[in-house]
MARTI-657924 format. One record per residue (C-alpha): residue number from 1; x, y, z. Coordinates in Angstrom, 2 decimals. Layout:
BEGIN
(node NUM (X Y Z))
...
end
This chain:
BEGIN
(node 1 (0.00 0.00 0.00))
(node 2 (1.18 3.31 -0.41))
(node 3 (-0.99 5.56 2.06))
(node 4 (-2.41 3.79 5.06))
(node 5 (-4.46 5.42 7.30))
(node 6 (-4.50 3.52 10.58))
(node 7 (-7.73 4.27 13.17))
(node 8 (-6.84 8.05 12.82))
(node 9 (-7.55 11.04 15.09))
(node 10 (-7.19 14.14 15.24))
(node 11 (-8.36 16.61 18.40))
(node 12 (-8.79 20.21 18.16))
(node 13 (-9.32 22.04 21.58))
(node 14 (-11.10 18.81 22.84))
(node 15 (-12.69 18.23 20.03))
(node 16 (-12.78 15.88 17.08))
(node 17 (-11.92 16.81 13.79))
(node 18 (-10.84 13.72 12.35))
(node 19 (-12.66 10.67 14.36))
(node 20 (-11.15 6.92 13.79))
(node 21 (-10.96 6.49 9.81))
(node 22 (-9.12 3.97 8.50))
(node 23 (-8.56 3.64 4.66))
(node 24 (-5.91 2.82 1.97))
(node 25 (-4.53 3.92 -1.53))
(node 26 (-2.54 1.22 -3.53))
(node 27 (0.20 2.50 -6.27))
(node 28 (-1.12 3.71 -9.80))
(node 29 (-4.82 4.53 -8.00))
(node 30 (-6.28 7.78 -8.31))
(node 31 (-8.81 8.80 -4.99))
(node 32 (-11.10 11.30 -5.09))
(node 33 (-11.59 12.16 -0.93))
(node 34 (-14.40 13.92 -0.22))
(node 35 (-16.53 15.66 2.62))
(node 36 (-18.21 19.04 3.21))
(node 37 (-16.38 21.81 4.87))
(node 38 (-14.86 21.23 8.11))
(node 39 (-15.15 17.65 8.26))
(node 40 (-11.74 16.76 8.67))
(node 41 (-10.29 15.88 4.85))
(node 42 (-7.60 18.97 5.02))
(node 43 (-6.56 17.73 8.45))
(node 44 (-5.84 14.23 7.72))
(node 45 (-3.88 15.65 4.50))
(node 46 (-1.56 17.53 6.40))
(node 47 (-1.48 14.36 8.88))
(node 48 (-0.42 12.42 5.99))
(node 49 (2.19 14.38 4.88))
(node 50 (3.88 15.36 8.35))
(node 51 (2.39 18.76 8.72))
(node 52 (0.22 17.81 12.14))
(node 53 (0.93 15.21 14.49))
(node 54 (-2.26 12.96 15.73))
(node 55 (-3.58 12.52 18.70))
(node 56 (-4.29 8.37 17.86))
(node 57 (-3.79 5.71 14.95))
(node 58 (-1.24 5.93 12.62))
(node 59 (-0.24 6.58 9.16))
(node 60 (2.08 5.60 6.95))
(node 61 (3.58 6.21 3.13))
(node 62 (5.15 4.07 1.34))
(node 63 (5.35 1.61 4.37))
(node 64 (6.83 4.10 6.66))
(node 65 (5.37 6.20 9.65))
(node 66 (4.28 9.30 8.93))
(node 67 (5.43 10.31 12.82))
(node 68 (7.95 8.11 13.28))
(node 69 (10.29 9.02 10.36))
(node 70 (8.90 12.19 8.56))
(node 71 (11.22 13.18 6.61))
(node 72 (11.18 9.51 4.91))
(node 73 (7.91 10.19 4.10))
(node 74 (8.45 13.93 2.75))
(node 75 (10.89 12.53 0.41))
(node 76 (8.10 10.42 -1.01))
(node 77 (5.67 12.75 -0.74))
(node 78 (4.55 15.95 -3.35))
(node 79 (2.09 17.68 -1.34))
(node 80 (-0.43 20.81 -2.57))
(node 81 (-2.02 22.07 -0.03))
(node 82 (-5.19 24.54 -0.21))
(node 83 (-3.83 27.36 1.04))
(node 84 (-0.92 27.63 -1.44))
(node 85 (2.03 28.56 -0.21))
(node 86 (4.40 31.18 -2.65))
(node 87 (6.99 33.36 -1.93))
(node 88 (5.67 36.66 -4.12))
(node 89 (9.23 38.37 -4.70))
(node 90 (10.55 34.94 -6.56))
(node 91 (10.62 33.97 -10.52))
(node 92 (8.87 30.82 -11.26))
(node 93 (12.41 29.49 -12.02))
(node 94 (14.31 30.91 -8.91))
(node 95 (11.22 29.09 -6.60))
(node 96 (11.40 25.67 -8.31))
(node 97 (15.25 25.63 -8.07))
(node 98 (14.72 27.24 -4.35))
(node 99 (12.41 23.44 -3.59))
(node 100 (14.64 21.41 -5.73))
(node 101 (17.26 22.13 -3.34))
(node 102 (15.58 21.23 -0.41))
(node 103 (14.77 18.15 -2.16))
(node 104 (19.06 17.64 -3.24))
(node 105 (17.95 17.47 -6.75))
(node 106 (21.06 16.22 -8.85))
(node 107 (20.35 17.18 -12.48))
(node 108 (18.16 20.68 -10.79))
(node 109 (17.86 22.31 -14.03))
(node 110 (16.63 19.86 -16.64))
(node 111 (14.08 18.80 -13.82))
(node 112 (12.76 22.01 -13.80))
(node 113 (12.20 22.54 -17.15))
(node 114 (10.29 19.18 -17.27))
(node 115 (7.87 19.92 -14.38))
(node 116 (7.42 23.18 -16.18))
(node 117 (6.67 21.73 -19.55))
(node 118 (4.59 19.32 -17.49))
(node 119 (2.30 21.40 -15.54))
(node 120 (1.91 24.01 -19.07))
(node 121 (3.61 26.91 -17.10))
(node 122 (6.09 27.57 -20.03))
(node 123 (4.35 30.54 -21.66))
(node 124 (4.59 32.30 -18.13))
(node 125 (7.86 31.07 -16.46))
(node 126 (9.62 33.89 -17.14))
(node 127 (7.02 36.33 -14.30))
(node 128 (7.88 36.78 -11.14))
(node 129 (5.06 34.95 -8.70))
(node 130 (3.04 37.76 -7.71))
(node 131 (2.67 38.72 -11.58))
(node 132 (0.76 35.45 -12.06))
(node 133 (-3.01 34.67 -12.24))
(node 134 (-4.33 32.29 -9.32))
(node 135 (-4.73 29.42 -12.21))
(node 136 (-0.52 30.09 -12.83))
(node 137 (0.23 30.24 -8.95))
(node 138 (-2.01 26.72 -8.58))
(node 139 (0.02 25.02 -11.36))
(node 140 (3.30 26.56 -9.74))
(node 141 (2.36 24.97 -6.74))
(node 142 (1.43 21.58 -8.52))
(node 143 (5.46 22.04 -10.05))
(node 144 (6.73 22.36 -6.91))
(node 145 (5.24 19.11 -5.76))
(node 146 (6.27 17.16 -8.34))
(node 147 (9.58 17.98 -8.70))
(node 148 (11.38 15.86 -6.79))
(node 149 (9.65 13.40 -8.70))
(node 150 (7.64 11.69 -5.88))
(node 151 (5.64 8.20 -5.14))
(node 152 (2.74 9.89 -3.75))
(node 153 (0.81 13.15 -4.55))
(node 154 (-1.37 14.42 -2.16))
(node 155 (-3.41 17.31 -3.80))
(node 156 (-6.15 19.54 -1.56))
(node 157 (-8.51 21.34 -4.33))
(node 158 (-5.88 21.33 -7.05))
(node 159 (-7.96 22.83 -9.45))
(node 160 (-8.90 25.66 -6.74))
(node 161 (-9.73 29.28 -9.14))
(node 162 (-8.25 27.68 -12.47))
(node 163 (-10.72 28.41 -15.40))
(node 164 (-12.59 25.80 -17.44))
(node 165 (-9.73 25.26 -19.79))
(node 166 (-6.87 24.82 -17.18))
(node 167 (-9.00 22.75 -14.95))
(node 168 (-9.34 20.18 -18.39))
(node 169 (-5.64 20.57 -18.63))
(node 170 (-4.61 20.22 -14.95))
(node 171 (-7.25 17.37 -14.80))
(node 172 (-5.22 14.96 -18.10))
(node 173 (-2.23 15.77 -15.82))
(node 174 (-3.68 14.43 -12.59))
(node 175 (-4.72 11.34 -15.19))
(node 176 (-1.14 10.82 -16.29))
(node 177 (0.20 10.88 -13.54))
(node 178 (-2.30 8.53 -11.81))
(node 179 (-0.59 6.07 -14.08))
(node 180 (2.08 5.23 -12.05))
(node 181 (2.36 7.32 -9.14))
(node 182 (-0.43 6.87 -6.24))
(node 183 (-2.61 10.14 -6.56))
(node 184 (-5.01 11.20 -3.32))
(node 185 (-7.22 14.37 -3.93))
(node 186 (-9.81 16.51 -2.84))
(node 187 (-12.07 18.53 -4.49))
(node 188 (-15.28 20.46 -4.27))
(node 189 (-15.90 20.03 -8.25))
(node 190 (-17.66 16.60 -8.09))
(node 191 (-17.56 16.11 -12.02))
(node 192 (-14.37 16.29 -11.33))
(node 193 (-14.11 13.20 -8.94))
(node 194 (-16.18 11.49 -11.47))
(node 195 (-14.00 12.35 -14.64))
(node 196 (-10.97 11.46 -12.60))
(node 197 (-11.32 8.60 -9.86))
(node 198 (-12.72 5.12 -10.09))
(node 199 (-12.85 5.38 -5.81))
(node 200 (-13.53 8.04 -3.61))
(node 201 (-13.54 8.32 0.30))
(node 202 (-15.94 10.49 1.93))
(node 203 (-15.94 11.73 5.72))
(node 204 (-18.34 13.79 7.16))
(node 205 (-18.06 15.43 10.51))
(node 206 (-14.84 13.25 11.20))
(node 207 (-15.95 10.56 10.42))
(node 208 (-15.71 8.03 7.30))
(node 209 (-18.92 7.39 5.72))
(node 210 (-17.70 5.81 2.74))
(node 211 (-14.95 4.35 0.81))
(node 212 (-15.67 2.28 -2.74))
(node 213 (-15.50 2.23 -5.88))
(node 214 (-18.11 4.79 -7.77))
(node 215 (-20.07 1.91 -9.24))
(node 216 (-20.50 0.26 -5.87))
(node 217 (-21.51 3.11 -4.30))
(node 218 (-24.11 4.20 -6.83))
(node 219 (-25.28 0.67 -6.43))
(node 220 (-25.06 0.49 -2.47))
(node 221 (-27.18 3.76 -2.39))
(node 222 (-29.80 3.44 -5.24))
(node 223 (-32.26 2.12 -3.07))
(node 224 (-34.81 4.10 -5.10))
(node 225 (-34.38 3.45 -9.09))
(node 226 (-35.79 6.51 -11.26))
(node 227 (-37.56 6.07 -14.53))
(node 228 (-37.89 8.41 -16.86))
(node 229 (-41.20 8.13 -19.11))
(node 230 (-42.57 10.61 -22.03))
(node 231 (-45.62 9.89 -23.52))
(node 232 (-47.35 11.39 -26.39))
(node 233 (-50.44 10.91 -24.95))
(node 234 (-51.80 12.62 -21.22))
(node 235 (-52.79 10.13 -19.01))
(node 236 (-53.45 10.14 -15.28))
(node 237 (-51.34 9.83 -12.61))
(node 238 (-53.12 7.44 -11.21))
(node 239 (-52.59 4.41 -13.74))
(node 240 (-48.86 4.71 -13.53))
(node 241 (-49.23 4.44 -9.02))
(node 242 (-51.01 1.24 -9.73))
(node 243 (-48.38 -0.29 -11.23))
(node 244 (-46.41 -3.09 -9.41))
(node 245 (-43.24 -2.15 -7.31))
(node 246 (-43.97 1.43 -8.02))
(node 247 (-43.48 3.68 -4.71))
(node 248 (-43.53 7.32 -5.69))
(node 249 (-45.04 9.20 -9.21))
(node 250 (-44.24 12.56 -10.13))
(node 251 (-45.69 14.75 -12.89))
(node 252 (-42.03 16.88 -14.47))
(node 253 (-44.26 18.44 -17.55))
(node 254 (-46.87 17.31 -19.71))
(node 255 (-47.01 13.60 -20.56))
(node 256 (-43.80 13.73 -18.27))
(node 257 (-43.40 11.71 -15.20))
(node 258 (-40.50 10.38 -12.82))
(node 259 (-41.24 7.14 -11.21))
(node 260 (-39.52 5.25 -8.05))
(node 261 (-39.20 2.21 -7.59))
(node 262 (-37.04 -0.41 -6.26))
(node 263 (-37.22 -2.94 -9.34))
(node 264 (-36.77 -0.70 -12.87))
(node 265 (-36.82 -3.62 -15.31))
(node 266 (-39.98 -5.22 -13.72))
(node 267 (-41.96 -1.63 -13.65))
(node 268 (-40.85 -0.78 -17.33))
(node 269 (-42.11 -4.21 -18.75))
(node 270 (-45.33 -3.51 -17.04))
(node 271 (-45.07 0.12 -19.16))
(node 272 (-43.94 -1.24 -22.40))
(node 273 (-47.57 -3.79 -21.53))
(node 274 (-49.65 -1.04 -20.99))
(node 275 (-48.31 1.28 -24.21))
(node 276 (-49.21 -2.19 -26.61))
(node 277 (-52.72 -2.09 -25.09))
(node 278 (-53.44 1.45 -24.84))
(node 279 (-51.68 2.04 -28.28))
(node 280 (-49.42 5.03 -26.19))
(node 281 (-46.78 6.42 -27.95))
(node 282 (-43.73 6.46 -26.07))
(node 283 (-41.14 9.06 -26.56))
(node 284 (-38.82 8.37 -23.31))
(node 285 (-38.33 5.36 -21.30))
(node 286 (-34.95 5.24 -19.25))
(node 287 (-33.50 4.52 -16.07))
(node 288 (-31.42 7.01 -14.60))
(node 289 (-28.63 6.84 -12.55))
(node 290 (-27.54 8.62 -8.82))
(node 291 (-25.06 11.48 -9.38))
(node 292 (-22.48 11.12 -7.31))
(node 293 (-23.68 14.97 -6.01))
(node 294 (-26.56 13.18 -4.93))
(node 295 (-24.88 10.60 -3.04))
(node 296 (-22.63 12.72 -1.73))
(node 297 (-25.49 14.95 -0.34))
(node 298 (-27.53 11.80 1.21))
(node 299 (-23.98 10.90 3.07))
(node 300 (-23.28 13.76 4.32))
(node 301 (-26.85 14.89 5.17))
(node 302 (-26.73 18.15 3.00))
(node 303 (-30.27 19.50 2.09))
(node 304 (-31.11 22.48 -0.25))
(node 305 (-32.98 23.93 3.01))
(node 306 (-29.34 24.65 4.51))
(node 307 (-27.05 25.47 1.99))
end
């Protein structure tokens, strides 16, 4: 494994920010980790990658302790946290050589130029930090982590104020590098996590509330299967309730309904039955599947009422 998160705690003040989780990344997976605000997913990055101690469990990189042997695990580690850290006064080039350093880079300079071709900071690495736009600063700070070339990235909201175009690019980067390097990430952009990861981990107050792959948890969660039916003809609400398995009808426009149920192919044979007798014309009949926006808000008990 190459993140382990042990039974993991964190206190703040007495109380608990990160509660108990326990999860794992292997090499060459890409993790979306998830959770509103405040419930613990920037904490038990910057547990991870030696910037807070614990107050219980463990974790470990690449087999090692996080608190045991830290700066083992920083050597493995490129870390971007939310909160980006740049020194303002610097050139893209004189900051990248200023972390290679701390990192003992050998070759510093052809490195450099790699991570910078890498990340698509070339047409600005000429401007000093505090010339660039927040999408340039991200991608500096994405350069930095990666350029001591490391096993794991840990990445909190790396596509944080890039525009619809860099987060596409930033996003084939995350990809590519998913391909052999272990890749754990947060984000509030949950097309994102769905255009990127096969798994995501979710906490929610602390605590972990899930960790699977996306098809197993749109499966685990789907208790209630939508269909989608359009009909040429108007009908009433009534016939379509009657129907077996059926627990919930709703009218979305005319000769437009949404039906629940908990068996989809048995309640659209019964629909495709009724259209031969009736002679109904049907425009629409389709199951649709949870978003993960909408699993994510059942999770983590987020209604429209308190957003």
């Amino acid at each position: 494994m190459s993140i382990e998160v042990k039974d993991l705690t964190k206190l703040y003040d007495g109380q608990t920010a990160v509660d108990a989780i326990s999860f794992s990344v292997d090499k060459g997976e890409i993790v979306g980790f998830l959770g509103p605000n405040g419930a613990g997913k920037s904490t038990t990055m910057k547990i991870l990658t030696g910037y807070l101690g614990q107050d219980g469990g463990e974790a470990i990189v690449c087999g090692i302790s996080v608190s045991k042997e830290p700066l083992e695990t920083k050597k493995r580690i490129g870390y971007l946290p939310e909160a980006n850290p740049l020194y303002p006064d610097m050139y893209v080039r004189e900051y990248l050589e200023f972390i290679a350093d701390i990192h003992h880079i050998a070759d510093k300079k052809s490195r450099i130029e790699e991570v910078i071709a890498l990340v698509g900071l070339t047409v600005e690495s000429n401007k000093q930090l505090s010339q660039l736009s927040k999408g340039y600063k991200q991608r500096v700070g994405l350069a930095a982590a990666l350029v001591h070339d490391p096993e794991v990235l840990i990445l909190d909201e790396p596509t944080s104020g890039l525009d619809p175009n860099q987060i596409i690019e930033i996003r084939e980067v995350i990809r590519q590098l998913g391909k052999n390097k272990t890749v754990l990430f947060s984000s509030h952009i949950l097309q994102e996590v769905e255009a990127l990861c096969d798994r995501v981990v979710i906490i929610n107050r602390g605590k972990l509330v899930a960790d699977s792959q996306l098809s197993q948890l749109r499966s685990q969660n789907s208790r209630q299967n939508i269909i989608r039916l359009a009909l040429r003809e108007t009908i009433e609400k009534s016939t379509l309730e009657r129907l077996t398995s059926v627990s919930k009808v709703t009218a979305i426009g005319t000769g437009e309904w949404e039906i629940q149920t908990e068996k989809p192919d048995d309640v659209k044979k019964q629909l495709l039955e009724l259209a031969l007798q009736n002679n109904w014309n049907i425009l629409t009949l389709q199951s649709q599947n949870q978003s993960l926006e909408e699993i994510f808000r059942s999770l983590t008990n987020i209604t429209s009422s308190n957003q």
